[in-house]
N, C-alpha and C positions, 0 to 999 in steps of 0.2 A: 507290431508291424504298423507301418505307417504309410500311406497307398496317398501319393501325391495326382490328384486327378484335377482335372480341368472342371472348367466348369458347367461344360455342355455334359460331361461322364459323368458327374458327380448330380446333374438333373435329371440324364436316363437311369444313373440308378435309383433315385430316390422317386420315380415314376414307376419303375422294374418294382421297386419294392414295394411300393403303394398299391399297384396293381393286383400282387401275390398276396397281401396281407387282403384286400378284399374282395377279391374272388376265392378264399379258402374257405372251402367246406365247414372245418372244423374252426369258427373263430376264437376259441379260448383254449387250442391245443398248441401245447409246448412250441411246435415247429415257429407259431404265428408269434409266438413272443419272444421268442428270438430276435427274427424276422423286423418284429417292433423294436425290439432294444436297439437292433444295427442301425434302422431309420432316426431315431432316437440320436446315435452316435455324428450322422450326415448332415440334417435338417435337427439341433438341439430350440426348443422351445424356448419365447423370453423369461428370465425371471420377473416373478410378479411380485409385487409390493405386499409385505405383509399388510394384513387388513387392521385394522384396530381392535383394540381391547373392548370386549363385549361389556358394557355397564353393567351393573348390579342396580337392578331397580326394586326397593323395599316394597313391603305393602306398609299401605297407610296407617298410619300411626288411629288406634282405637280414640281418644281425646276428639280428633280434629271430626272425627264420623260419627257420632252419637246417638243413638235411635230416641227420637221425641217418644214421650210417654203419652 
């Protein structure tokens, strides 16, 4: 289905919806995560840039750290 709304509609619902998702009681019950998913569907978040590759940082090599006698 595919719900062709303006865009004053398409802002009270995405208010309607914001509103019900935090004033519910219960916020980690089924109903609210729907509720999220449909918000999710109206208002889609940006994608974000994958981050980069974490380094692999060695430990020091024994040689270069030497305990004086």
């Amino acid at each position: 289905m595919n719900l062709d709304l303006t865009d004053e509609q398409t802002a009270a619902l995405i208010g309607l919806l914001s509103r019900a998702i935090d004033d519910d009681r219960y916020p980690l019950g089924p109903r609210v995560r729907v509720l999220e998913d449909i918000l999710a569907k109206l208002r889609p978040e940006p994608k974000r840039e994958p981050q980069p590759p974490l380094r692999n940082y060695d430990p020091p090599r024994m040689g270069r750290y030497r305990r004086r006698r």
